[in-house]
Each structure stands twice: as structure tokens, then as C-alpha cells.
C-alpha positions as CSV (number, residue, x, y, z in Angstrom):
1,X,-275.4,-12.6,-81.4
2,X,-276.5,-9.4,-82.8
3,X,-273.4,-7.1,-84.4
4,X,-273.5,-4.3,-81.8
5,X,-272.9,-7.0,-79.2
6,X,-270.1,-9.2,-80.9
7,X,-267.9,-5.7,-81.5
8,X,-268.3,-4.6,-78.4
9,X,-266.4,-7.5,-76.9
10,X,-263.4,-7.9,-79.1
11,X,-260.4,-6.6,-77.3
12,X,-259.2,-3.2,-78.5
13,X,-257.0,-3.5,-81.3
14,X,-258.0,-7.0,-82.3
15,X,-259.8,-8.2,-85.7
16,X,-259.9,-4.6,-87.1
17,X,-261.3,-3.0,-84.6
18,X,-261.5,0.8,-83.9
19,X,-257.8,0.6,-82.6
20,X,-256.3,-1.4,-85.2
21,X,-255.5,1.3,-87.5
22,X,-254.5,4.1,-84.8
23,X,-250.8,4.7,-85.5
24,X,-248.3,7.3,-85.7
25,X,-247.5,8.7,-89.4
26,X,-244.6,6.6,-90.9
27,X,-245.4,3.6,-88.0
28,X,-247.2,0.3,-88.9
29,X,-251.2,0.2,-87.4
30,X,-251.1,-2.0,-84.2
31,X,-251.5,-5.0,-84.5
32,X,-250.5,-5.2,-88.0
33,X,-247.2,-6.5,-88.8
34,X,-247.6,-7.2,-92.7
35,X,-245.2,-7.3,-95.4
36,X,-246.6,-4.5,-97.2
37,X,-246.5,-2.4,-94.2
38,X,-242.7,-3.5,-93.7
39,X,-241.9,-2.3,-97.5
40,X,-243.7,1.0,-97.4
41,X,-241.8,1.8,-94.4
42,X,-238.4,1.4,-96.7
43,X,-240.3,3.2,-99.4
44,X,-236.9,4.6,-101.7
45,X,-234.9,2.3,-100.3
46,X,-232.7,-0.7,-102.7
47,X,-234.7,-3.7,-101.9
48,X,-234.0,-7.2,-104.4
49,X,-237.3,-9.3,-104.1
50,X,-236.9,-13.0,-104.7
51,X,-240.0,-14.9,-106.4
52,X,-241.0,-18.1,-107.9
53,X,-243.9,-18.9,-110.2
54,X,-245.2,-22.4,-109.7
55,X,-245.6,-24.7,-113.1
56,X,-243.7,-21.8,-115.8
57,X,-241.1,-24.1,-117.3
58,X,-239.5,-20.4,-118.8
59,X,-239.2,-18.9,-115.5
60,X,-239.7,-20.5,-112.1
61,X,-237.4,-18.2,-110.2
62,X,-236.5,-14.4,-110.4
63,X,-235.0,-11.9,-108.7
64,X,-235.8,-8.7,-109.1
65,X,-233.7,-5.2,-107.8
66,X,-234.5,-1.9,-107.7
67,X,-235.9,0.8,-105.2
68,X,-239.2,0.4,-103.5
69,X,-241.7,3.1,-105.2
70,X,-244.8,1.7,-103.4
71,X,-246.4,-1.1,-101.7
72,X,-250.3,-3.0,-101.1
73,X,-252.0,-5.7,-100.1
74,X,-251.2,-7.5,-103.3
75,X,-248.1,-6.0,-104.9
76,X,-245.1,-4.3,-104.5
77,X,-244.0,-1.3,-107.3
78,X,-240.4,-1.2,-108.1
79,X,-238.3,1.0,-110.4
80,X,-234.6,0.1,-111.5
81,X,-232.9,2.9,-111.9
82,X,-230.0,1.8,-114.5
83,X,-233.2,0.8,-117.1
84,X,-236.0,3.3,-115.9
85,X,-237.9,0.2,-116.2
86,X,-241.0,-0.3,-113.6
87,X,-242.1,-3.8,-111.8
88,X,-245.4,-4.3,-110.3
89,X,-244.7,-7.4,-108.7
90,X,-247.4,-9.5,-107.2
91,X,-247.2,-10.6,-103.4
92,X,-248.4,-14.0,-103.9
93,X,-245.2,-14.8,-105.8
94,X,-242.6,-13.4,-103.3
95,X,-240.1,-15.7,-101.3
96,X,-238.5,-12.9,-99.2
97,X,-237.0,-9.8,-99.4
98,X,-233.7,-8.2,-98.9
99,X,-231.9,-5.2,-98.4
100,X,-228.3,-4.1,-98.4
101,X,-228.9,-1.7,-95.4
102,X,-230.6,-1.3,-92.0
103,X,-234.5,-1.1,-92.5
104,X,-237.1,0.6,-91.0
105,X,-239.2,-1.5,-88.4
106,X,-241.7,-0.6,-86.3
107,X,-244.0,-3.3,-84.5
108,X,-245.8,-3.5,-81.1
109,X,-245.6,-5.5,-78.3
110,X,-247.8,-5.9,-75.8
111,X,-248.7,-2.3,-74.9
112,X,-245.6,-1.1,-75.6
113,X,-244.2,0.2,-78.8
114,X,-240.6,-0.8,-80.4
115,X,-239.1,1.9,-83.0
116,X,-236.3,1.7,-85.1
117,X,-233.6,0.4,-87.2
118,X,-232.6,-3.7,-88.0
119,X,-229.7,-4.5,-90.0
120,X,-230.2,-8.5,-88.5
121,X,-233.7,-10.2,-87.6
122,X,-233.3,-13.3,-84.6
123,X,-235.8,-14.6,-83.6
124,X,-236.3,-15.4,-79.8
């Protein structure tokens, strides 16, 4: 099926299309619910990041604190502000995340659009 074709009959929104990265300033693109989205919505915000590294007999697990400077697809920039000492921290090591406040969370359903606050995540 020739390209042209194929595009034109993903849904709106879906797979990257042209509606995939429409979005208000300071919202997540729709249909795009990612971590790194999540974390540069809480960008300045205390965050400690829990990680394991597979097979390091000196490490396996770490925690790591401090506020949320930046975020990608692969990494997460943190600065601890009692050392002045910077993380780049790599995604593919990251159990979860916590914070010790409410978080900024935006994500859409359906048509509609849900803004705001959590301080507690249950699922339905």
C-alpha cells in the first residue's frame, strides 16, 4: 500500500500522526502518556528515582534524590541540592518513581481531557 494511502487511514492521533503531538504548553501530546512526559511535567520538583542494574555485584540497587532538572526519551537529569552534584540517570534502569507531594498529571481520555493534581494513583 503506497505511504500516502496507509497515513491517511490511521485514526487521528494514533501512531504519530499529525494529532499526536497537538497539546497545550505544560500538557502531555495526546495520546502520549510516557514517563518522561510525566517527569518534565514535575520539572523542579523533589523526585527519589529507584533503579537496579542487572549483573553489578557493587551496585544492583540505588536510589537516587534530588530535583528534576530535565527529562528524555532515555534519561532523566537530577541535581541534589545538599552536594551540587548532577545525575543523568538512564531510563532503562528505573523501577519507579516517587514524590513526596501531589504531581502534575495531565492525560487524555477518549476525547476528553483530564488536568490536574494526584497525590494517589488507583487504578480502575
Amino acid at each position: 500500500m503506497p505511504q500516502d494511502m496507509a497515513q491517511s487511514q490511521q485514526a487521528p492521533g494514533v501512531g504519530g500522526g499529525p494529532m499526536a503531538d497537538m497539546a497545550a504548553p505544560g500538557q502531555l501530546p495526546l495520546e502520549q502518556s510516557y514517563i518522561e512526559n510525566i517527569l518534565r511535567l514535575n520539572k523542579g520538583k523533589v523526585a527519589t528515582v529507584y533503579m537496579t542494574f542487572e549483573n553489578n555485584e557493587k551496585w544492583n540497587a540505588k536510589v537516587f534524590k534530588g530535583i528534576i532538572e530535565a527529562a528524555g526519551r532515555d534519561h532523566i537529569i537530577l541535581s541534589d541540592p545538599q552536594t551540587g552534584k548532577r545525575y543523568l540517570l538512564l531510563m532503562v534502569y528505573v523501577n519507579y518513581v516517587t514524590f513526596d507531594e501531589e504531581i502534575n498529571y495531565s492525560y487524555p481520555y477518549g476525547t476528553q481531557q483530564q488536568s490536574g493534581q494526584l497525590s494517589q494513583y488507583s487504578p480502575r
